[in-house]
C-alpha positions in Angstrom: 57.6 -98.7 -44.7 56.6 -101.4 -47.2 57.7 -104.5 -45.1 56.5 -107.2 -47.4 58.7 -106.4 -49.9 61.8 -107.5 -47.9 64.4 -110.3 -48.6 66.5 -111.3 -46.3 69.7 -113.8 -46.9 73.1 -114.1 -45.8 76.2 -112.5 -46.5 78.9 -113.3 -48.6 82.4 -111.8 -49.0 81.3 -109.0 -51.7 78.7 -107.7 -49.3 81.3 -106.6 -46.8 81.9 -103.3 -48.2 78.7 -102.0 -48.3 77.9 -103.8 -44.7 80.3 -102.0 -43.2 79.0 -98.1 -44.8 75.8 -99.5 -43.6 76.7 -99.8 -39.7 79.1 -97.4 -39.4 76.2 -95.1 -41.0 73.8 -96.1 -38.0 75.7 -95.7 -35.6 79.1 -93.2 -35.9 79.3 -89.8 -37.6 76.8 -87.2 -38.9 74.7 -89.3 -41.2 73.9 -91.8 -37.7 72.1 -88.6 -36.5 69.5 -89.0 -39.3 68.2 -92.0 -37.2 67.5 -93.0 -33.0 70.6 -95.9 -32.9 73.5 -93.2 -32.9 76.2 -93.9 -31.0 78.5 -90.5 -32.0 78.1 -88.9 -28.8 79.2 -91.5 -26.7 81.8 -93.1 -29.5 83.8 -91.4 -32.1 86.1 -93.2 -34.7 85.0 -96.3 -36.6 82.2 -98.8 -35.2 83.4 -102.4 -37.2 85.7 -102.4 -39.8 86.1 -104.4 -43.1 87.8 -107.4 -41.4 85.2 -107.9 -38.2 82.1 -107.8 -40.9 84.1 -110.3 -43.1 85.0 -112.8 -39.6 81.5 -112.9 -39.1 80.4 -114.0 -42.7 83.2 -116.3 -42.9 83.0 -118.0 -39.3 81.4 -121.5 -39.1 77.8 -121.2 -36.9 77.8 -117.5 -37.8 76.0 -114.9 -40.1 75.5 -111.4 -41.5 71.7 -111.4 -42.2 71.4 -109.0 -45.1 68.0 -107.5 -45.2 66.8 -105.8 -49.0 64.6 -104.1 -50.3 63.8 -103.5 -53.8 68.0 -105.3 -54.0 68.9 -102.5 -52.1 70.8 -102.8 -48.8 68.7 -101.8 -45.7 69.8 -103.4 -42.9 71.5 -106.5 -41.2 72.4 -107.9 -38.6 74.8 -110.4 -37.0 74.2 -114.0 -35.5 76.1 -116.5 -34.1 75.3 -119.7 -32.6 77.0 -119.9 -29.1 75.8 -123.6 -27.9 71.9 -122.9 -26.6 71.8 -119.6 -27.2 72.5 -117.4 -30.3 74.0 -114.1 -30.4 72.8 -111.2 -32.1 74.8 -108.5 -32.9 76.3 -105.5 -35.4 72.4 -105.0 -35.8 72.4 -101.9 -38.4 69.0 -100.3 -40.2 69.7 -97.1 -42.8 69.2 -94.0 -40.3 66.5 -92.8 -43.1 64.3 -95.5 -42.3 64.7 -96.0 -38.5 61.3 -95.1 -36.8 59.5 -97.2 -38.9 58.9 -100.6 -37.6 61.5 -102.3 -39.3 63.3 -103.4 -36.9 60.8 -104.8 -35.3 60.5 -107.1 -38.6 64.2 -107.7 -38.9 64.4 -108.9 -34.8 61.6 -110.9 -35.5 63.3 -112.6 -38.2 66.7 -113.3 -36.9 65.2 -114.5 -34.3 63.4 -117.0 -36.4 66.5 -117.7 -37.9 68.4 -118.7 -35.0 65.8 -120.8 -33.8 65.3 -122.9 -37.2 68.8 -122.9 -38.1 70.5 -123.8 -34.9 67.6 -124.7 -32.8 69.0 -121.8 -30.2 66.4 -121.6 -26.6 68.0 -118.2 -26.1 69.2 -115.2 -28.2 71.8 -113.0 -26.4 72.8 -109.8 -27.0 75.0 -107.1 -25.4 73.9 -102.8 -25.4 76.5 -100.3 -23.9 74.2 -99.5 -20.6 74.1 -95.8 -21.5 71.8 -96.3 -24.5 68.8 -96.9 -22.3 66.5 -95.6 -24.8 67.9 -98.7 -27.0 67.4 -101.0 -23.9 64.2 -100.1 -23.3 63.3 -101.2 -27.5 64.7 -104.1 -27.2 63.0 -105.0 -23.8 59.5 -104.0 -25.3 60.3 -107.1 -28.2 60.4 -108.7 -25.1 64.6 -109.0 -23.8 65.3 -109.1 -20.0 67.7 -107.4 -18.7 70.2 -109.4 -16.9 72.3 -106.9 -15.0 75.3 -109.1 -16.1 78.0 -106.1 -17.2 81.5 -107.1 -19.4 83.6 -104.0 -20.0 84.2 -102.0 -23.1 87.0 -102.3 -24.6 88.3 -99.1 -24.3 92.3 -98.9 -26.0 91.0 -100.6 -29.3 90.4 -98.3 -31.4 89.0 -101.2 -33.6 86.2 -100.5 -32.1 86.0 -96.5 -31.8 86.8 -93.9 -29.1 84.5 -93.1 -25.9 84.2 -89.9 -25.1 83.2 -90.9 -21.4 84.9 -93.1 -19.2 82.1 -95.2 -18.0 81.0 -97.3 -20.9 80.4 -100.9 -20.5 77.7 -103.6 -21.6 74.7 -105.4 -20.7 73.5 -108.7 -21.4 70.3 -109.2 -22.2 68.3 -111.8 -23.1 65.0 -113.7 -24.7 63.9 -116.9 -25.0 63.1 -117.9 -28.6 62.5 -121.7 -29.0 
Protein backbone atom coordinates (compact mmCIF):
# COMPACT_ATOMS: atom_id res chain seq x y z
CA UNK A 1 0.00 0.00 0.00
CA UNK A 2 0.78 3.48 -1.16
CA UNK A 3 1.46 5.09 2.28
CA UNK A 4 2.43 8.50 1.20
CA UNK A 5 -0.66 9.29 -0.07
CA UNK A 6 -2.33 9.36 3.34
CA UNK A 7 -4.04 12.28 5.32
CA UNK A 8 -4.76 12.13 8.42
CA UNK A 9 -7.12 14.74 10.55
CA UNK A 10 -9.59 14.64 13.14
CA UNK A 11 -13.11 13.76 13.33
CA UNK A 12 -16.01 15.72 13.32
CA UNK A 13 -19.70 14.92 13.96
CA UNK A 14 -20.53 13.86 10.11
CA UNK A 15 -17.67 11.39 10.19
CA UNK A 16 -19.44 9.27 12.83
CA UNK A 17 -21.46 7.22 10.63
CA UNK A 18 -18.98 5.99 8.51
CA UNK A 19 -16.49 5.54 11.68
CA UNK A 20 -18.58 3.48 13.13
CA UNK A 21 -19.11 0.89 9.59
CA UNK A 22 -15.47 1.23 9.65
CA UNK A 23 -14.77 -0.49 13.26
CA UNK A 24 -17.45 -2.53 13.49
CA UNK A 25 -16.09 -3.87 9.92
CA UNK A 26 -12.62 -4.74 11.52
CA UNK A 27 -13.53 -6.22 14.09
CA UNK A 28 -17.43 -7.94 14.29
CA UNK A 29 -19.19 -10.00 11.63
CA UNK A 30 -18.22 -11.64 8.31
CA UNK A 31 -16.62 -8.79 6.54
CA UNK A 32 -13.84 -8.48 9.89
CA UNK A 33 -12.75 -12.02 8.63
CA UNK A 34 -11.38 -10.37 5.38
CA UNK A 35 -8.63 -9.01 7.78
CA UNK A 36 -6.20 -10.39 11.14
CA UNK A 37 -7.99 -7.78 13.88
CA UNK A 38 -11.41 -9.91 14.07
CA UNK A 39 -12.83 -10.14 17.09
CA UNK A 40 -16.23 -12.31 15.86
CA UNK A 41 -15.16 -15.42 17.39
CA UNK A 42 -14.62 -14.23 20.69
CA UNK A 43 -17.47 -11.22 20.40
CA UNK A 44 -20.69 -11.16 18.60
CA UNK A 45 -23.13 -8.17 18.49
CA UNK A 46 -21.99 -4.60 17.92
CA UNK A 47 -18.26 -3.37 18.76
CA UNK A 48 -19.01 0.84 19.42
CA UNK A 49 -22.02 2.38 18.45
CA UNK A 50 -22.97 5.76 16.91
CA UNK A 51 -22.93 7.53 20.38
CA UNK A 52 -19.37 6.14 21.86
CA UNK A 53 -17.67 7.26 18.31
CA UNK A 54 -19.47 10.70 18.65
CA UNK A 55 -18.31 10.99 22.79
CA UNK A 56 -14.98 10.65 21.69
CA UNK A 57 -15.02 13.38 18.83
CA UNK A 58 -16.90 15.58 20.97
CA UNK A 59 -14.84 15.13 24.42
CA UNK A 60 -12.39 17.94 25.42
CA UNK A 61 -8.44 16.27 25.26
CA UNK A 62 -9.90 13.62 22.95
CA UNK A 63 -9.90 12.46 19.20
CA UNK A 64 -10.91 10.20 16.38
CA UNK A 65 -7.84 10.36 14.05
CA UNK A 66 -9.33 9.78 10.59
CA UNK A 67 -6.82 8.39 8.32
CA UNK A 68 -7.67 8.81 4.08
CA UNK A 69 -6.65 7.90 1.29
CA UNK A 70 -7.37 9.23 -1.99
CA UNK A 71 -10.66 11.08 0.60
CA UNK A 72 -11.57 7.78 1.19
CA UNK A 73 -11.96 6.43 4.76
CA UNK A 74 -9.32 3.83 5.75
CA UNK A 75 -8.80 3.78 9.16
CA UNK A 76 -8.72 5.66 12.57
CA UNK A 77 -8.16 5.51 15.58
CA UNK A 78 -8.97 6.94 19.05
CA UNK A 79 -6.85 9.22 21.49
CA UNK A 80 -7.35 10.71 24.54
CA UNK A 81 -5.13 12.55 26.74
CA UNK A 82 -5.28 11.07 30.33
CA UNK A 83 -2.71 13.46 32.27
CA UNK A 84 1.00 11.89 31.23
CA UNK A 85 -0.13 9.47 29.25
CA UNK A 86 -2.42 9.25 26.26
CA UNK A 87 -4.82 6.56 25.44
CA UNK A 88 -5.21 4.96 22.22
CA UNK A 89 -8.03 3.18 21.36
CA UNK A 90 -11.19 2.05 18.81
CA UNK A 91 -7.98 1.58 16.51
CA UNK A 92 -9.86 0.35 13.11
CA UNK A 93 -8.04 -0.29 9.47
CA UNK A 94 -10.45 -1.65 6.35
CA UNK A 95 -10.03 -5.56 6.73
CA UNK A 96 -9.00 -5.32 2.75
CA UNK A 97 -6.01 -3.58 3.56
CA UNK A 98 -4.77 -5.08 6.87
CA UNK A 99 -1.40 -6.98 6.26
CA UNK A 100 -0.01 -4.20 4.75
CA UNK A 101 1.95 -2.05 6.92
CA UNK A 102 -0.42 0.48 7.55
CA UNK A 103 -0.88 0.24 10.73
CA UNK A 104 2.39 0.44 11.40
CA UNK A 105 2.07 4.10 9.80
CA UNK A 106 -1.12 4.98 11.56
CA UNK A 107 0.51 3.87 15.25
CA UNK A 108 3.37 5.73 14.28
CA UNK A 109 1.36 8.69 13.77
CA UNK A 110 -0.91 8.88 16.71
CA UNK A 111 1.68 8.39 18.54
CA UNK A 112 3.24 11.55 17.15
CA UNK A 113 0.19 13.11 17.74
CA UNK A 114 -0.15 12.58 21.27
CA UNK A 115 3.15 13.58 21.94
CA UNK A 116 2.98 17.09 20.03
CA UNK A 117 -0.46 17.75 20.91
CA UNK A 118 -0.50 16.94 24.57
CA UNK A 119 3.00 16.45 25.23
CA UNK A 120 1.91 12.73 26.58
CA UNK A 121 5.45 10.52 28.08
CA UNK A 122 3.28 7.48 27.72
CA UNK A 123 0.60 6.04 25.37
CA UNK A 124 -1.73 3.38 26.99
CA UNK A 125 -3.75 1.11 25.61
CA UNK A 126 -5.96 -1.91 26.62
CA UNK A 127 -6.14 -5.61 24.24
CA UNK A 128 -8.70 -8.34 25.52
CA UNK A 129 -5.70 -10.91 26.59
CA UNK A 130 -6.94 -13.59 24.24
CA UNK A 131 -5.90 -11.81 21.11
CA UNK A 132 -2.28 -12.63 21.65
CA UNK A 133 -1.48 -12.49 18.07
CA UNK A 134 -2.64 -8.60 18.39
CA UNK A 135 -0.44 -8.35 21.65
CA UNK A 136 2.32 -9.66 20.14
CA UNK A 137 1.95 -6.59 17.04
CA UNK A 138 1.68 -4.17 19.15
CA UNK A 139 4.66 -5.30 21.33
CA UNK A 140 6.91 -5.58 18.21
CA UNK A 141 6.01 -1.37 17.67
CA UNK A 142 7.64 -1.65 20.84
CA UNK A 143 4.46 -1.74 23.87
CA UNK A 144 5.17 -3.63 27.16
CA UNK A 145 3.07 -5.60 28.61
CA UNK A 146 2.11 -4.67 31.96
CA UNK A 147 0.22 -7.72 33.25
CA UNK A 148 -2.22 -5.00 34.81
CA UNK A 149 -5.93 -6.88 33.87
CA UNK A 150 -9.44 -4.59 34.21
CA UNK A 151 -12.50 -6.84 33.39
CA UNK A 152 -14.65 -6.90 30.40
CA UNK A 153 -17.67 -5.65 30.64
CA UNK A 154 -19.63 -8.45 30.13
CA UNK A 155 -23.78 -7.42 30.54
CA UNK A 156 -23.33 -4.40 28.17
CA UNK A 157 -24.24 -5.30 25.27
CA UNK A 158 -22.99 -1.76 24.13
CA UNK A 159 -20.18 -3.30 23.79
CA UNK A 160 -21.07 -6.84 22.14
CA UNK A 161 -21.57 -10.40 23.46
CA UNK A 162 -18.58 -12.94 24.42
CA UNK A 163 -18.93 -16.11 23.56
CA UNK A 164 -16.41 -17.20 26.34
CA UNK A 165 -16.55 -16.42 29.79
CA UNK A 166 -12.95 -15.42 30.39
CA UNK A 167 -12.43 -12.22 28.58
CA UNK A 168 -10.72 -9.41 30.14
CA UNK A 169 -7.90 -6.71 29.30
CA UNK A 170 -4.42 -5.84 29.34
CA UNK A 171 -2.67 -2.69 29.73
CA UNK A 172 -0.03 -2.10 27.81
CA UNK A 173 2.23 0.45 27.43
CA UNK A 174 5.06 2.76 25.45
CA UNK A 175 6.95 5.49 26.11
CA UNK A 176 6.58 8.19 23.47
CA UNK A 177 8.12 11.53 24.50
Amino acid sequence: MDTASLSFRPATPADVPALVDLVESAYRGDTSRAGWTTEADLIEGQRTDPQGVLDVVEKPDSMMLVVERDDELVACCQLEHRGLHAYFGMFAVRPSLQGAGLGKVIITEAERVAAREWDAAEMHMTVISAREELIAWYVRRGYTRTGEMSPFPYGQERFGRPTRDDLEFELLTKRIG
